[in-house]
C-alpha positions as CSV (number, residue, x, y, z in Angstrom):
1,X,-0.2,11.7,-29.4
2,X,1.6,11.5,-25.7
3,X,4.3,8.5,-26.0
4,X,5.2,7.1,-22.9
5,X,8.6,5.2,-23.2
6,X,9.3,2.7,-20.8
7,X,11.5,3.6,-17.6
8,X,15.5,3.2,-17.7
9,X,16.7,0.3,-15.2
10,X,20.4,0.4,-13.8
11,X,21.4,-2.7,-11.6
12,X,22.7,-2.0,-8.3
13,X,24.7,-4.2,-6.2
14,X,25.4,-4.8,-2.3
15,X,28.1,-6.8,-0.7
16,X,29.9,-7.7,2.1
17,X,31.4,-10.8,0.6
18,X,31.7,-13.3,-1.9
19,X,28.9,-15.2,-0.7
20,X,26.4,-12.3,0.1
21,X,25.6,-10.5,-2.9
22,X,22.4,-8.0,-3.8
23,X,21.7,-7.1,-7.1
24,X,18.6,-4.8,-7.0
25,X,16.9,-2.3,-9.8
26,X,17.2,1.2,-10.1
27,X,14.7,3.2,-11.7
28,X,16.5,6.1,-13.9
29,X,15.5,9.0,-16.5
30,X,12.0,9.5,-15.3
31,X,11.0,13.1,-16.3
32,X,8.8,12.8,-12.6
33,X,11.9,13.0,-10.7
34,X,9.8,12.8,-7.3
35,X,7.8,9.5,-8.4
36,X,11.4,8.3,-9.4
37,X,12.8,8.7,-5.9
38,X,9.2,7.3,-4.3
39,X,10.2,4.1,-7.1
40,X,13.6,3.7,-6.2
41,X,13.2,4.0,-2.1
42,X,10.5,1.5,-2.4
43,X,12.8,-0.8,-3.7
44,X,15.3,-0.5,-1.5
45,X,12.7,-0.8,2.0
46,X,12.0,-4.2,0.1
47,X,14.8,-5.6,-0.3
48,X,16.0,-4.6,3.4
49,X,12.9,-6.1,4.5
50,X,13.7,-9.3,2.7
51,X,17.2,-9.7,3.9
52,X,16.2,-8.7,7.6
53,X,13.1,-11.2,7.8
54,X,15.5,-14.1,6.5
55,X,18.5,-13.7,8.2
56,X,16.9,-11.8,11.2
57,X,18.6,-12.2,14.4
58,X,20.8,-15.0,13.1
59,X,22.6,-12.8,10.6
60,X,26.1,-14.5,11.6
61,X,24.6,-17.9,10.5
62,X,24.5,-16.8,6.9
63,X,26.9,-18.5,4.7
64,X,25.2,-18.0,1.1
65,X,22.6,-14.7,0.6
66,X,22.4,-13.9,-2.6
67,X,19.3,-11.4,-4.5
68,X,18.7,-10.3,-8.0
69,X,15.6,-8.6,-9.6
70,X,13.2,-9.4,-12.9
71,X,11.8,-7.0,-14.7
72,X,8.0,-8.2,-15.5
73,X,6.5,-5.4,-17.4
74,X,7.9,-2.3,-18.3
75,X,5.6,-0.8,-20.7
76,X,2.3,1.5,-20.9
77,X,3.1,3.1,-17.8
78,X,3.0,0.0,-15.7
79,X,6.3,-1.0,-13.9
80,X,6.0,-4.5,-12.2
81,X,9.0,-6.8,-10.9
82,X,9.7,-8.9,-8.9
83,X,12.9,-9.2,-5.9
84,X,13.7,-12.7,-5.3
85,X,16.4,-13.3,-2.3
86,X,18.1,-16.7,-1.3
87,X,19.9,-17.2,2.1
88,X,21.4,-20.3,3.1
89,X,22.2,-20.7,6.8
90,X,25.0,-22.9,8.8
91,X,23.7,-26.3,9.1
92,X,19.9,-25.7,7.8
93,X,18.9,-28.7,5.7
94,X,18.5,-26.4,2.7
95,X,18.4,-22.9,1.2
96,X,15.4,-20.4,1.7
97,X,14.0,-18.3,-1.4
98,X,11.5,-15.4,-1.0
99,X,10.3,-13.5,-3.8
100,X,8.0,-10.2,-3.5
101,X,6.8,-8.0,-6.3
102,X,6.4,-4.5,-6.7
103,X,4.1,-3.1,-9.5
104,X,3.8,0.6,-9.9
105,X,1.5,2.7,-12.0
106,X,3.2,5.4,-13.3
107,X,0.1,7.4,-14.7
108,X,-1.0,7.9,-11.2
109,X,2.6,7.5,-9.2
110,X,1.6,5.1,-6.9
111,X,2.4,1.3,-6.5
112,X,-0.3,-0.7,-6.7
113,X,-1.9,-3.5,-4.7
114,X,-3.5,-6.2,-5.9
115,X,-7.3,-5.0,-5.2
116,X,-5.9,-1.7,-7.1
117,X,-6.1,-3.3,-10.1
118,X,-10.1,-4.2,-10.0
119,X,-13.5,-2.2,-10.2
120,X,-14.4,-1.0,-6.5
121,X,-16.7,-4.0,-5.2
122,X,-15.6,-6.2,-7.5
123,X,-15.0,-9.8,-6.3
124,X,-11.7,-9.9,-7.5
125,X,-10.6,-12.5,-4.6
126,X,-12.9,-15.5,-5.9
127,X,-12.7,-14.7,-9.3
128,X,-8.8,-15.1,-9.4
129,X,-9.3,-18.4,-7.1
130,X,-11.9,-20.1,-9.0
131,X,-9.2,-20.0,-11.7
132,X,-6.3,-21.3,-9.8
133,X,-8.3,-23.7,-8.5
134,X,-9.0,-25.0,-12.0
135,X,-5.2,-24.9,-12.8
136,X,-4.4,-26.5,-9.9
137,X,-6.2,-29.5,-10.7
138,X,-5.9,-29.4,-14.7
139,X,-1.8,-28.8,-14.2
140,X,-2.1,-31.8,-10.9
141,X,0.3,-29.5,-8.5
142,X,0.5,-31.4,-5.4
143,X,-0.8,-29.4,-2.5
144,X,0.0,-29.4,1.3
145,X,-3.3,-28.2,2.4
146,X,-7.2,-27.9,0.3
147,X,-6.8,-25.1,-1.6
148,X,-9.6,-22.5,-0.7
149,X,-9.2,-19.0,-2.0
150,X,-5.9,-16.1,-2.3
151,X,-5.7,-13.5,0.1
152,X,-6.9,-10.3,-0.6
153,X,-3.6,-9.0,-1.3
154,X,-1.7,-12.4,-2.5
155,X,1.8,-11.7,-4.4
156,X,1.4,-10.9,-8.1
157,X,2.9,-9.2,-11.0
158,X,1.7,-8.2,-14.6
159,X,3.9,-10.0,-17.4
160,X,2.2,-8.0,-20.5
161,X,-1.1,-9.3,-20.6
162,X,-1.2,-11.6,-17.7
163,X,-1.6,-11.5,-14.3
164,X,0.7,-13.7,-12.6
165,X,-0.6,-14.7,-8.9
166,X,1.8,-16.4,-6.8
167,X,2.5,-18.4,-3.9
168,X,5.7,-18.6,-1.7
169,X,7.8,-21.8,-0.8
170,X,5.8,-23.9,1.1
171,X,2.7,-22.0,1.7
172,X,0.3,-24.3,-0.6
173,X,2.6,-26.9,-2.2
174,X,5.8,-29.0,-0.9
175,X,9.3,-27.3,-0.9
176,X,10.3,-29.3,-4.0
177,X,7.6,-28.2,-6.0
178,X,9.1,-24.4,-5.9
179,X,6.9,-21.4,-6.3
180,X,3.6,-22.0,-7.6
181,X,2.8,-19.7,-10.0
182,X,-0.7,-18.9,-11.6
183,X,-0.7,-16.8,-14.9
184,X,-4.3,-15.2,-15.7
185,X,-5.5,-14.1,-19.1
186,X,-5.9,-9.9,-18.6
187,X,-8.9,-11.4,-20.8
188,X,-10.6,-13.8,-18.4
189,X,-11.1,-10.9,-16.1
190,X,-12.1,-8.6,-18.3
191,X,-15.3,-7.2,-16.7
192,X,-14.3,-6.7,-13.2
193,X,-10.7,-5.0,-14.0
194,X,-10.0,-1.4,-13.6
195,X,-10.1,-0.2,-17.4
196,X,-8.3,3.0,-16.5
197,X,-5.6,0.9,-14.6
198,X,-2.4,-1.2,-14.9
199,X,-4.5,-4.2,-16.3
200,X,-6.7,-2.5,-18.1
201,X,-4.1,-0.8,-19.9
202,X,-2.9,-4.1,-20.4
203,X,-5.7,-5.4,-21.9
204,X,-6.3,-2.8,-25.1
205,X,-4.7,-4.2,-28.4
């Protein structure tokens, strides 16, 4: 029987100052050396992507920026994590936190999106917000605007054998709530999940 160890991680780190620190993940002793550079370079156009779209064009603004990684699931060839970057500018009222997740299936070397993860035709979009919307009422989070349904390809991760859907700082809920987060049974989704992909890999004892 084929064992499939999980993938080595090595924490890299930008600066440019005190105050303006990156750590990011890199993936390491992958015997697919070519998935391992399409891993590590995806990584790396996310968290450029997250530092350009908050400090943008006001990059000599930036007092505080500072980035660091989670590791979600690394195990049964499914890599999921999540980058999480916080800028602070001159004079803004408060900080700014982003988080985006990467999740990679390593059986097929590709990353994989949300609708990835769910039989073709599936309604995978109002079956995940039918139960948010019950969380969001049975856990009373506060909410800025009627919930309604995710997007088809709303943040997420897999921590073992949930699906975490997420939401970013202010885009359902009030700054002070932080990031709402929604973890769903691999279980309550059973039937419409891809069994030969990352959840459903999940989802055998």
């Amino acid at each position: 029987m084929a064992i499939n160890f999980p993938v080595g991680i090595k924490t890299m780190t930008i600066s440019t100052g005190p105050t303006k620190v990156v750590y990011y993940p890199r993936v390491s002793g992958m015997q697919n050396k070519q998935l391992q550079e399409f891993i590590n370079n995806t990584i790396l156009r996310q968290n450029q992507q997250l530092i350009n779209e908050q400090t943008g064009n006001m990059d000599t603004t930036v007092v505080d920026l500072y980035g660091y990684y989670e590791i979600k699931n690394n195990q049964r060839d499914v890599l999921s994590l999540s980058l999480n970057n916080y800028v602070y500018h001159y004079h803004a009222a408060h900080g700014m936190t982003v988080i985006k997740s990467l999740t990679f299936n390593l059986q097929k070397g590709k990353q994989a999106t949300l609708k990835d993860l769910f039989k073709p035709g599936s309604n995978y979009v109002k079956r995940i917000s039918d139960l948010i919307a019950v969380q969001i009422k049975e856990r009373d989070i506060p909410l800025l605007v009627d919930f309604t349904a995710i997007k088809p390809d709303q943040d997420f991760y897999i921590a073992d054998k949930a699906l975490v859907v997420y939401f970013q700082l202010y885009e359902i809920t009030p700054y002070a709530y932080g990031f709402p987060m929604f973890p769903i049974s691999v279980y309550d989704l059973q039937d419409i999940i891809d069994e030969n992909g990352p959840l459903g890999r999940m989802a055998v004892n």
